[in-house]
C-alpha positions as CSV (number, residue, x, y, z in Angstrom):
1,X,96.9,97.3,113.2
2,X,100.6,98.4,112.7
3,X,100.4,96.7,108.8
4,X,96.9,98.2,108.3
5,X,98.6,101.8,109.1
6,X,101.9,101.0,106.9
7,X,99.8,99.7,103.8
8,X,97.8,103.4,104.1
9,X,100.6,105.3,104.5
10,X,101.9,104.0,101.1
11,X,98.5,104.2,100.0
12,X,98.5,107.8,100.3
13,X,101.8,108.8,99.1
14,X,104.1,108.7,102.6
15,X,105.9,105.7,100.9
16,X,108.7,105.9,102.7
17,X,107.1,106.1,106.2
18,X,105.0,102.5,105.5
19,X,108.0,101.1,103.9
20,X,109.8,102.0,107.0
21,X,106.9,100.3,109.1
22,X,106.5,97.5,107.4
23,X,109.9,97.0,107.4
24,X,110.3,97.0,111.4
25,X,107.2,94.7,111.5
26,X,109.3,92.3,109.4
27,X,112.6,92.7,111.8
28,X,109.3,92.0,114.8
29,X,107.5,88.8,112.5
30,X,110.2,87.0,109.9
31,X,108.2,84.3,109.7
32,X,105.5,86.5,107.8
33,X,105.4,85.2,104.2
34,X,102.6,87.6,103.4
35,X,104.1,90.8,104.9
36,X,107.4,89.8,103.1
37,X,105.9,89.8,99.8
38,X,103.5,92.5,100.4
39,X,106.7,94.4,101.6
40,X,108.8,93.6,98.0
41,X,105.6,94.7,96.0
42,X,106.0,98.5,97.6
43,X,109.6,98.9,97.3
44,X,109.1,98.3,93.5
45,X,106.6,100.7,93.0
């Protein structure tokens, strides 16, 4: 649920805010491949 909210907060233009989230969920999961490279994708937009 948390990486459903970060995705739309980037979505909708509170980059920073999901970036932030998604980071914490990393710092929670670092085993998550996916959220990892979902994570680098953002920060390079």
């Amino acid at each position: 649920m948390l990486y459903l909210q970060g995705s739309a907060l980037v979505e909708i233009g509170r980059t920073q805010e999901g970036i932030k989230l998604l980071e914490n969920l990393l710092i929670k999961f670092p085993d998550a491949d996916y959220l990892r490279l979902v994570l680098e994708r953002y920060k390079k937009n």
